[in-house]
C-alpha positions as CSV (number, residue, x, y, z in Angstrom):
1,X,-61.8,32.0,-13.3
2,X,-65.0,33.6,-15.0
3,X,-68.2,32.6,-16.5
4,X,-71.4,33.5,-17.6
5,X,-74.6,32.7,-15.4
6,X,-78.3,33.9,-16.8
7,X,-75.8,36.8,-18.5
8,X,-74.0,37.6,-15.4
9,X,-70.5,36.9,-15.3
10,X,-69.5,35.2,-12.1
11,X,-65.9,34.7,-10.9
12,X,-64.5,31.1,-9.1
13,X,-61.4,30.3,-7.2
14,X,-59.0,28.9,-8.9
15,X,-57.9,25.8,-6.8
16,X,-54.5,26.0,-5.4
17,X,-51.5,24.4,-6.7
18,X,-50.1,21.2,-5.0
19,X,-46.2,22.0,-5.1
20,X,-43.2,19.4,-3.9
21,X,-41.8,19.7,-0.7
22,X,-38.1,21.3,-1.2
23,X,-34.5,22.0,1.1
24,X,-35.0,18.8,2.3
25,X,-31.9,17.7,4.2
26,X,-30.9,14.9,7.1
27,X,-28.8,15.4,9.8
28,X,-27.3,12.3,11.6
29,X,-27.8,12.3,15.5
30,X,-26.8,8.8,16.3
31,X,-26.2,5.7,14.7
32,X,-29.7,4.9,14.9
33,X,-31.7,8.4,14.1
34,X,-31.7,11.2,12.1
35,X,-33.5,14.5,12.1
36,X,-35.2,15.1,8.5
37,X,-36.2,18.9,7.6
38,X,-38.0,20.4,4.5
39,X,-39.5,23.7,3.5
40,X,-43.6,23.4,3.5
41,X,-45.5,22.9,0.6
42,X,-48.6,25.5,1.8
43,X,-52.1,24.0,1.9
44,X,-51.5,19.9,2.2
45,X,-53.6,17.8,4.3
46,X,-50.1,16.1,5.5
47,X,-46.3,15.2,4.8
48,X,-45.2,11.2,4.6
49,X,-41.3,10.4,5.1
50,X,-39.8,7.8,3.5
51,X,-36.6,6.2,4.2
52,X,-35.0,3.0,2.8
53,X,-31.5,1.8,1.6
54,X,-32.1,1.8,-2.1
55,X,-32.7,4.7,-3.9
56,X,-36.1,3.6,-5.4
57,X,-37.3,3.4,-1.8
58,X,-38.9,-0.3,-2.7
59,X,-39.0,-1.0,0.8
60,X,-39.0,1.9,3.0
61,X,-40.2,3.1,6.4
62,X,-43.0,5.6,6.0
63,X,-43.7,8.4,8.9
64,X,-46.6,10.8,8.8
65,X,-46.6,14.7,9.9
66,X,-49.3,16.8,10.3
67,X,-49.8,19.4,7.7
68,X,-47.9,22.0,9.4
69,X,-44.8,20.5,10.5
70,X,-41.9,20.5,8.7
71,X,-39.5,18.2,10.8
72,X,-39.3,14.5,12.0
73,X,-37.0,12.7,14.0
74,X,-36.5,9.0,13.0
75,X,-35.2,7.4,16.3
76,X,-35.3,3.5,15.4
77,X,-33.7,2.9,12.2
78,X,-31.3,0.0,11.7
79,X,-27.8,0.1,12.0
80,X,-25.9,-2.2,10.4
81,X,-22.3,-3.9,10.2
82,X,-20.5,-2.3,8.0
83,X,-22.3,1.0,7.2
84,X,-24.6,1.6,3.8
85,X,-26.0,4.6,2.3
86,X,-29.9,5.9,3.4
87,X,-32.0,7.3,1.1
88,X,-35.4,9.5,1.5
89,X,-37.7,11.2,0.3
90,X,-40.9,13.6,1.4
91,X,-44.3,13.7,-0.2
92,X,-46.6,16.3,0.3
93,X,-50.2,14.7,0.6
94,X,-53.8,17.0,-0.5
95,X,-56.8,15.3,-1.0
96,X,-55.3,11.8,-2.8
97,X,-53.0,14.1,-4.4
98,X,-49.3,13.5,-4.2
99,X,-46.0,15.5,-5.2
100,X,-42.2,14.2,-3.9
101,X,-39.3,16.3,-3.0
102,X,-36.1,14.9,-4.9
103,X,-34.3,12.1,-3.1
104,X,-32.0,12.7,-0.6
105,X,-29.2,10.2,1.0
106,X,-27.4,10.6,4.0
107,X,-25.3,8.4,6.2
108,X,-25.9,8.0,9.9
109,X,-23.2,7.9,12.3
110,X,-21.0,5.5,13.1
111,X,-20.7,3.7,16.9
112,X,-18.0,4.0,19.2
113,X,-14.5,1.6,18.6
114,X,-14.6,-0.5,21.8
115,X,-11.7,-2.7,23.3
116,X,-9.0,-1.8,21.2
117,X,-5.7,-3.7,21.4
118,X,-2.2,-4.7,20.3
119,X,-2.1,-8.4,19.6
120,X,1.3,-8.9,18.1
121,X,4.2,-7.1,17.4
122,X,7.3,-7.7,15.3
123,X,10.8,-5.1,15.0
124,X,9.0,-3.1,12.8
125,X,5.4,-3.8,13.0
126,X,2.1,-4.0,15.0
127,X,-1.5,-6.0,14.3
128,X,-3.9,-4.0,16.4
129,X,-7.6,-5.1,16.6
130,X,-10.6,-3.6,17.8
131,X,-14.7,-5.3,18.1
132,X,-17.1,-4.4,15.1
133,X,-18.6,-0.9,15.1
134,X,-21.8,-0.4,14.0
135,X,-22.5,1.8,11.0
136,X,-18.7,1.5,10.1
137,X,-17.2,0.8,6.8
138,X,-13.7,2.3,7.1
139,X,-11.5,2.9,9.9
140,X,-9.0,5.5,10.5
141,X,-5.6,4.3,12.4
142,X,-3.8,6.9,13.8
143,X,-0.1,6.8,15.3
144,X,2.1,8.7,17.0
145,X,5.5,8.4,19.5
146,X,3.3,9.7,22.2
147,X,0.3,10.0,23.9
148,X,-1.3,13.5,22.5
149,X,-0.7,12.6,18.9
150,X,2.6,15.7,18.6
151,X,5.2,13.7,17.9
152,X,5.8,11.9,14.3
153,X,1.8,11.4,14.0
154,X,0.7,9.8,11.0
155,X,-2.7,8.5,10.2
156,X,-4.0,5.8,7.4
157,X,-7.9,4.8,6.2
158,X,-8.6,1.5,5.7
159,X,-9.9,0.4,2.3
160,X,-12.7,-1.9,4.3
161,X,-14.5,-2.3,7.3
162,X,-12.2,-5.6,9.1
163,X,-11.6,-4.6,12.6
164,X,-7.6,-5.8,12.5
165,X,-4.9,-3.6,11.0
166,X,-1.4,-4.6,10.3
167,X,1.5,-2.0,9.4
168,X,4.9,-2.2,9.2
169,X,7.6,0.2,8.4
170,X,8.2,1.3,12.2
171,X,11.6,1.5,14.5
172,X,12.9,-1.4,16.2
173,X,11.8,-1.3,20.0
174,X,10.3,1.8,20.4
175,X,7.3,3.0,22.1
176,X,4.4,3.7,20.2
177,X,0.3,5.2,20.5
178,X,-2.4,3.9,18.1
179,X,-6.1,5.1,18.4
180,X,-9.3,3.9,16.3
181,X,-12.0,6.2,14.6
182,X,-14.7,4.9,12.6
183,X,-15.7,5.8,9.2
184,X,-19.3,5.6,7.5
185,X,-18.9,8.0,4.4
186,X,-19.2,11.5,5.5
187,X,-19.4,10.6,8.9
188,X,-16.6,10.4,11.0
189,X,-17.0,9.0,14.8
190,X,-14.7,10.0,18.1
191,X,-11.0,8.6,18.4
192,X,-10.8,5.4,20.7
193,X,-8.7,5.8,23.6
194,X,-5.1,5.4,22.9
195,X,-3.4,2.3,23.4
196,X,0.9,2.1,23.9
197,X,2.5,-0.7,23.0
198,X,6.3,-1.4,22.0
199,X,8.3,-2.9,19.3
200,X,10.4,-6.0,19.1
201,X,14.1,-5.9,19.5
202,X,15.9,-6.2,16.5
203,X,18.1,-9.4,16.7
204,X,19.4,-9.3,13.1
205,X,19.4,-7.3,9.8
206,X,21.6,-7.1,7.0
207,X,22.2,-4.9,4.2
208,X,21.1,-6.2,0.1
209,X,22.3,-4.5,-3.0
210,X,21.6,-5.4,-6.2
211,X,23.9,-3.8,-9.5
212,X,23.9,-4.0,-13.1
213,X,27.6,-3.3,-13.6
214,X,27.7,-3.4,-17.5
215,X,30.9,-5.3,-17.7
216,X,31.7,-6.4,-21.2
217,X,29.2,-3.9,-23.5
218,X,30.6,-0.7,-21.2
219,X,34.0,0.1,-21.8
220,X,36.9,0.6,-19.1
221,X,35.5,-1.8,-16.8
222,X,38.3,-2.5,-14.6
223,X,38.2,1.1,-13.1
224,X,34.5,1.2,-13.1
225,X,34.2,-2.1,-10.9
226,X,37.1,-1.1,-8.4
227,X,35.0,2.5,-7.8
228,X,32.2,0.3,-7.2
229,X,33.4,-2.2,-5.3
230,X,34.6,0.3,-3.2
231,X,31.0,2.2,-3.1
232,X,29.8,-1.2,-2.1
233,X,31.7,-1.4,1.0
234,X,31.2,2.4,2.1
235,X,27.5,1.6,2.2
236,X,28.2,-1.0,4.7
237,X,26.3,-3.9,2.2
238,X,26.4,-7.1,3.7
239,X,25.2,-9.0,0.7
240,X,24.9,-8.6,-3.0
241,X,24.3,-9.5,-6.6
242,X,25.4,-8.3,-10.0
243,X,24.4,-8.5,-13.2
244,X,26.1,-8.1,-16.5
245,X,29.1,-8.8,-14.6
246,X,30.8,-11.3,-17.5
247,X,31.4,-14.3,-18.8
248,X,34.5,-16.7,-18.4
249,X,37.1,-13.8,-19.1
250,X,35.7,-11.0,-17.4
251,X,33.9,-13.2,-14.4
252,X,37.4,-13.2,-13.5
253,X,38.0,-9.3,-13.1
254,X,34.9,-9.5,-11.1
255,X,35.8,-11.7,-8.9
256,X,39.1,-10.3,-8.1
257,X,37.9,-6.5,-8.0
258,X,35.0,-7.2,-5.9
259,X,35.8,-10.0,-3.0
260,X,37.4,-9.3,-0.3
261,X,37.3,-5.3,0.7
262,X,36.6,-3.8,3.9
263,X,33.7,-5.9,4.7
264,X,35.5,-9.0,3.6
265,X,33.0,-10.4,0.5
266,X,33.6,-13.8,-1.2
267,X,31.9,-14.8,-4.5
268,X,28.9,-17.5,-3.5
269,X,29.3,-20.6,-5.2
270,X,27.2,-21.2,-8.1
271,X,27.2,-18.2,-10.1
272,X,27.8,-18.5,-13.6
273,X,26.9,-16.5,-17.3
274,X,27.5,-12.9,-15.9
275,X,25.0,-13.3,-12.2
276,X,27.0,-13.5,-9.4
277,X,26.1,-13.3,-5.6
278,X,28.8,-11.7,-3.1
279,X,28.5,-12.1,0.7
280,X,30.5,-11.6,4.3
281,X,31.1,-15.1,5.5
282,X,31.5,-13.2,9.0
283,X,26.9,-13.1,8.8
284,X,26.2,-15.2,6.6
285,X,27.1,-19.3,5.4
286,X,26.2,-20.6,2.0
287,X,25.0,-24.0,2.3
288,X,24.3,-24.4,-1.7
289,X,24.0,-22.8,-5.1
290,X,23.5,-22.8,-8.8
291,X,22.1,-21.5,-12.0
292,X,19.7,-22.4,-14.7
293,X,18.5,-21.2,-18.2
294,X,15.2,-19.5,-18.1
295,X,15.1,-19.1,-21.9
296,X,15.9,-16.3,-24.5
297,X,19.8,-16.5,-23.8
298,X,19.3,-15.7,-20.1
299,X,19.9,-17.3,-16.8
300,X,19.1,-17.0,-13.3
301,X,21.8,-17.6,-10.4
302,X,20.7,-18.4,-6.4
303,X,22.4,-19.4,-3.3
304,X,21.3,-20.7,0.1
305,X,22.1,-19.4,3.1
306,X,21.9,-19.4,7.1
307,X,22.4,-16.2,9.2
308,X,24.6,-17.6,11.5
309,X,23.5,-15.3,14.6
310,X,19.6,-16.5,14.0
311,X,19.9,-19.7,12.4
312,X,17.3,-18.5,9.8
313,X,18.4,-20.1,6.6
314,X,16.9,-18.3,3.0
315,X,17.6,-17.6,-0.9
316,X,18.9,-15.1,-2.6
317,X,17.6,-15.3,-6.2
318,X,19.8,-13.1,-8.6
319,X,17.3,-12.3,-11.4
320,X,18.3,-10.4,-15.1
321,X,15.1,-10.2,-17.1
322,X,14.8,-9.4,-20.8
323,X,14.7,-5.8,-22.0
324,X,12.6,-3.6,-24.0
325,X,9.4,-2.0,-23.4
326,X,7.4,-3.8,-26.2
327,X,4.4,-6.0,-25.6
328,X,6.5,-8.8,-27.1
329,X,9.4,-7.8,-24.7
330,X,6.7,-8.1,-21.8
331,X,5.8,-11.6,-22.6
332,X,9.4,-12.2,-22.6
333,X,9.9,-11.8,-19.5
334,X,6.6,-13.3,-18.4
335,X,8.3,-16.4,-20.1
336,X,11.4,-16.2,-18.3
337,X,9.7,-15.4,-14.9
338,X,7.7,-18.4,-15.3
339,X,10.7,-20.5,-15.9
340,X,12.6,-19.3,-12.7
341,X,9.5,-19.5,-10.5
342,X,8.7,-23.2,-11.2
343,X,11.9,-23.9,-10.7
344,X,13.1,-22.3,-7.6
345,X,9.8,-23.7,-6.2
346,X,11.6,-26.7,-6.6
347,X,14.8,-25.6,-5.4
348,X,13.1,-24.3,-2.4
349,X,11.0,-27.8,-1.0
350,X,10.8,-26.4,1.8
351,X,9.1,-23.0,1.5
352,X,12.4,-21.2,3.0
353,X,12.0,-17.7,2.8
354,X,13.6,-15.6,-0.8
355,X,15.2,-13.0,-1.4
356,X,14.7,-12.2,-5.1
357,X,16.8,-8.9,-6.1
358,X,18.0,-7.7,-9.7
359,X,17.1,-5.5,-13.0
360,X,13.6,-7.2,-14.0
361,X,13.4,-4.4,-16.9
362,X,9.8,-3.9,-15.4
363,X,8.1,-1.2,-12.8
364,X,4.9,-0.1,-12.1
365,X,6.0,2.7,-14.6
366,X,5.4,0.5,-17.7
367,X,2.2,-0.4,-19.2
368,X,2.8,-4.0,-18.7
369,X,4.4,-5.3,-15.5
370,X,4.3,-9.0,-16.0
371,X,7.1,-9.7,-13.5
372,X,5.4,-7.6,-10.8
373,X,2.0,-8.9,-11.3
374,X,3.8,-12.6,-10.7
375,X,5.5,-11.5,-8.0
376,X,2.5,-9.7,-6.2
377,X,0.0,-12.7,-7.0
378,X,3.0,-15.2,-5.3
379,X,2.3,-12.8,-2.0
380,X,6.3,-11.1,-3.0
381,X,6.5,-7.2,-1.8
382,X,8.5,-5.0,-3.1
383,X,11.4,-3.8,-0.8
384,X,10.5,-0.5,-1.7
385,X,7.0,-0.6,-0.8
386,X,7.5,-2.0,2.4
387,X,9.2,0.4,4.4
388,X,8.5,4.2,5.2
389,X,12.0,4.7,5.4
390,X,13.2,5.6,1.9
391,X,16.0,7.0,-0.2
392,X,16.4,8.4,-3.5
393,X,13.5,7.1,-4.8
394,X,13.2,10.2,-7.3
395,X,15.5,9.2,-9.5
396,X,15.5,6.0,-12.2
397,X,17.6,3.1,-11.5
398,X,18.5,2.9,-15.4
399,X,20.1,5.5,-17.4
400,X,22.7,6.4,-19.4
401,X,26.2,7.1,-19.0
402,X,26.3,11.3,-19.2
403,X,25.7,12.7,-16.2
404,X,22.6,13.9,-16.1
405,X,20.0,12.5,-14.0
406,X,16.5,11.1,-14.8
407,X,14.0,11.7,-12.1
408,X,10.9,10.2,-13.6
409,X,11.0,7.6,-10.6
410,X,11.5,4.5,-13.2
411,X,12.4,1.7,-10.7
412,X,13.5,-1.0,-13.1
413,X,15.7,-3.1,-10.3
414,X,14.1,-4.1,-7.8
415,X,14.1,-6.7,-4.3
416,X,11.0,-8.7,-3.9
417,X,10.8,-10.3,-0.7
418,X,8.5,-13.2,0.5
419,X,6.4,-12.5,3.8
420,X,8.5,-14.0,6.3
421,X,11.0,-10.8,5.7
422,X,11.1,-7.2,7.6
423,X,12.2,-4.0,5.5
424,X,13.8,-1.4,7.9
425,X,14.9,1.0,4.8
426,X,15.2,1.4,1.1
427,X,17.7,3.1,-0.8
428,X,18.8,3.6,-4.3
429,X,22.8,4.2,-3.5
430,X,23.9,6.8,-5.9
431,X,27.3,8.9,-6.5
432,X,26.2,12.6,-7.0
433,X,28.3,15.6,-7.3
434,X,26.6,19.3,-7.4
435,X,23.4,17.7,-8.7
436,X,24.5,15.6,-11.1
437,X,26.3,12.2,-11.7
438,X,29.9,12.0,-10.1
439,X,32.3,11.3,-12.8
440,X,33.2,9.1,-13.9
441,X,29.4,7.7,-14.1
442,X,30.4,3.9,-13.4
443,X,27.4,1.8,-15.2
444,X,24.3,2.7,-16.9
445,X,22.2,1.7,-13.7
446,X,22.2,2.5,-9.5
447,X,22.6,0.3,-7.1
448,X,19.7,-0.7,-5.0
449,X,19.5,-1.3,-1.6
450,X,17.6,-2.5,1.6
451,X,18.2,-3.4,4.9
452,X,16.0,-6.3,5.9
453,X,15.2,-8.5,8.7
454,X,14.0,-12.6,9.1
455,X,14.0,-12.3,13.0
456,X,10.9,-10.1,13.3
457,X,8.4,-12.6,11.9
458,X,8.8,-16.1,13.2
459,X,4.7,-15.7,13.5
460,X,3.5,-14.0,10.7
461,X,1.2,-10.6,11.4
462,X,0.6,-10.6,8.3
463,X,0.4,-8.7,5.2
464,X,0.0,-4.4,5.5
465,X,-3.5,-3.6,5.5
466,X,-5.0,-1.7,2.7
467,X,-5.2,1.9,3.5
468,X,-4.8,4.8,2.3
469,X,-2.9,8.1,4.0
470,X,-4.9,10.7,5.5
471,X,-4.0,14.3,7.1
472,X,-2.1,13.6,10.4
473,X,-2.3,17.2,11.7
474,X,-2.8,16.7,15.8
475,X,-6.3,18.3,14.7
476,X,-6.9,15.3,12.8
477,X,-5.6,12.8,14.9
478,X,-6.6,14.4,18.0
């Protein structure tokens, strides 16, 4: 800068510029420190770190570095149970004069998974639990059919930080590894050491179908029913209910057509208006039955019964829900689902456990799922859902009757299950020829299946844990 003195033009130094410290970045060393760098800001009289865990820094740590460093290792900070977000920020400091670097965040890392353990088991499922871990908010559970993690790995994130997991979906009484990382955002601890443990022995499962056979408002029923009556017993079903299966006159065809067989059905007692319930008297021994209105024109049929090799005794509930894909048609069925609920809670005093399988007219694929919302906030799972062991789930359970075949994955039918049940496998049972629908197509919806267990879960383990799947590579799970 220049100015003129007594005519003489002098010149000044321009003071220098006071610029914000910048590349600032964190790098977690433990769950307790972190190494903050920056670039330098050139002539400062000294830097001052900030760290906090809100973004405003309202409450922060502050560190002081001479002018010329440009690193600091934070050794003492906090961890906590589960693990937050950190947040920082550096100031460069010149005579009272301040400018800040942007805000940074980082994570630090999460502690080690300590003591972990298998403390229950069922045929099909585990509830392994570990001590809390410092700095962790999620937990990856990794498992495998041996001890390096080759054989059928698979690996799942939890949703939260609890320190017990529950799955199901496994093989009856077979070995089994599970190991325990912990999660704190980008940071991703070690693997605990593996743990073996073994499944239950399977005492007793059965086979569930469920069938909208379209009996009076499909023609030639009578060779329909006998092809699936047939298709029933081929795929060994030990139990089932069918809907749109007729009134007085063509109850009668049912009954004949579809009793009896290779696995030796006989109608349950009870059924009436189209819903009838078929079992093998050689598992299972009805003990009662009935049916009741639940409104708009429809009812629901059910049937107790005891396994006779467990002694577990249960309900199967044989549901056919209004149609349509209106809002109106929704509320419909939230009427009817209503209706049944209230009063199988009264058939049921006891809180036996139910077996609730037919075409609800609702999925997850609608807009609306009132009858799934009702079952899910009743603690229900869908059969479906609960097993890893699944079949045929690509196509839709309703269509038409050409014999083409719709692969949206619209699952209209459906078996909801109460806790106390185990789901080894899930299957829509379908007749296919050269990729499309065997002729002739025998109703305007598939059978659907499960094979499901009440001798598993005397003691409950449990509902699945929330989690979500995650790369089971050995490199991941390693």
């Amino acid at each position: 800068m220049a100015a003129l003195v007594g005519g003489l033009s002098t010149t000044y130094a321009e003071h220098n510029r006071l610029d914000a410290p910048t590349k600032i970045s964190a790098k977690p060393l433990s769950p307790t420190s972190v190494e903050i760098d920056w670039a330098g800001s050139g002539d400062v009289d000294s830097y001052v770190i900030k760290v906090g865990d809100d973004r405003a820094l309202t409450a922060a740590v502050s560190k002081t570095v001479p002018a010329k460093g440009t690193k600091l290792t934070l050794s003492d900070i906090a961890a906590t149970t589960p693990g937050i977000d950190r947040y920082y920020r550096v100031d460069a400091v010149r005579e009272g004069e301040i400018r800040s670097s942007r805000t940074g965040r980082f994570t630090l890392l999460p502690g080690e998974v300590r003591d972990l353990a298998v403390t229950a088991v069922t045929a099909t499922g585990y509830e392994a639990a570990w001590k809390g871990v410092e700095n962790a908010r999620q937990f990856d559970v990794a498992l495998a059919r041996d001890k390096s993690f080759t054989q059928e790995p698979s690996a799942m994130r939890t949703i939260a930080a609890a320190t017990e997991f529950v799955a199901k979906g496994l093989n009856p009484d077979t070995k089994y590894w599970i190991k325990v990382r912990p999660v704190n955002g980008e940071q991703v601890g070690a693997f605990s050491e593996p743990v073996s443990f073994r499944t239950a022995v399977r005492k007793s499962s059965f086979k569930v179908a469920t069938w909208n056979v379209c009996s009076e408002k499909c023609k030639g029923y009578a060779g329909r029913a006998q092809i699936m009556a047939r298709f029933l017993n081929d795929n060994q079903v030990d139990m089932f209910g069918l809907q749109e299966s007729g009134g007085i006159r063509v109850g009668a065809v049912t009954n004949s057509i579809f009793s009896g067989g290779t696995r030796g059905f006989v109608r349950a007692d009870g059924g009436a208006k189209a819903r009838y319930i078929f079992y093998r008297p050689a598992l299972f021994e009805q003990i009662s039955g009935g049916s009741f209105d639940i409104g708009d024109d429809r009812d629901t049929t059910w049937a107790k019964f005891r396994i006779k090799e467990t002694d577990r005794v249960f309900y199967y509930v044989n549901v056919h829900l209004d149609n349509g894909k209106s809002k109106e048609a929704n509320s419909r069925r939230a009427r009817e689902m209503d209706r049944m609920l209230s009063q199988m809670a009264l058939i049921n005093d006891t809180d036996k456990p139910m077996v609730y399988g037919g075409d609800f007219n609702s999925g997850i694929h609608r807009d609306q799922d009132a009858p799934g919302d009702k079952m899910r906030a009743l603690g229900f799972g869908d059969a479906e859902l609960l097993t890893q062991d699944v079949t045929n789930a690509q196509y839709n359970t309703g269509h038409t009757f050409a014999t083409s075949i719709p692969s949206s994955g619209a699952h209209i039918d459906h078996f909801w299950l109460s806790p106390e049940f185990d789901v080894d496998s899930w299957e829509q049972l379908v007749r296919i020829t050269n990729g499309r629908y065997t002729t002739p197509v025998v109703s305007d919806h598939n059978a659907v299946s499960a094979v499901i267990s009440l001798d598993a879960r005397r003691v409950s383990i449990g509902d699945p844990t929330p989690a979500t799947a995650i790369d089971a590579a050995p490199a991941s799970v390693g």
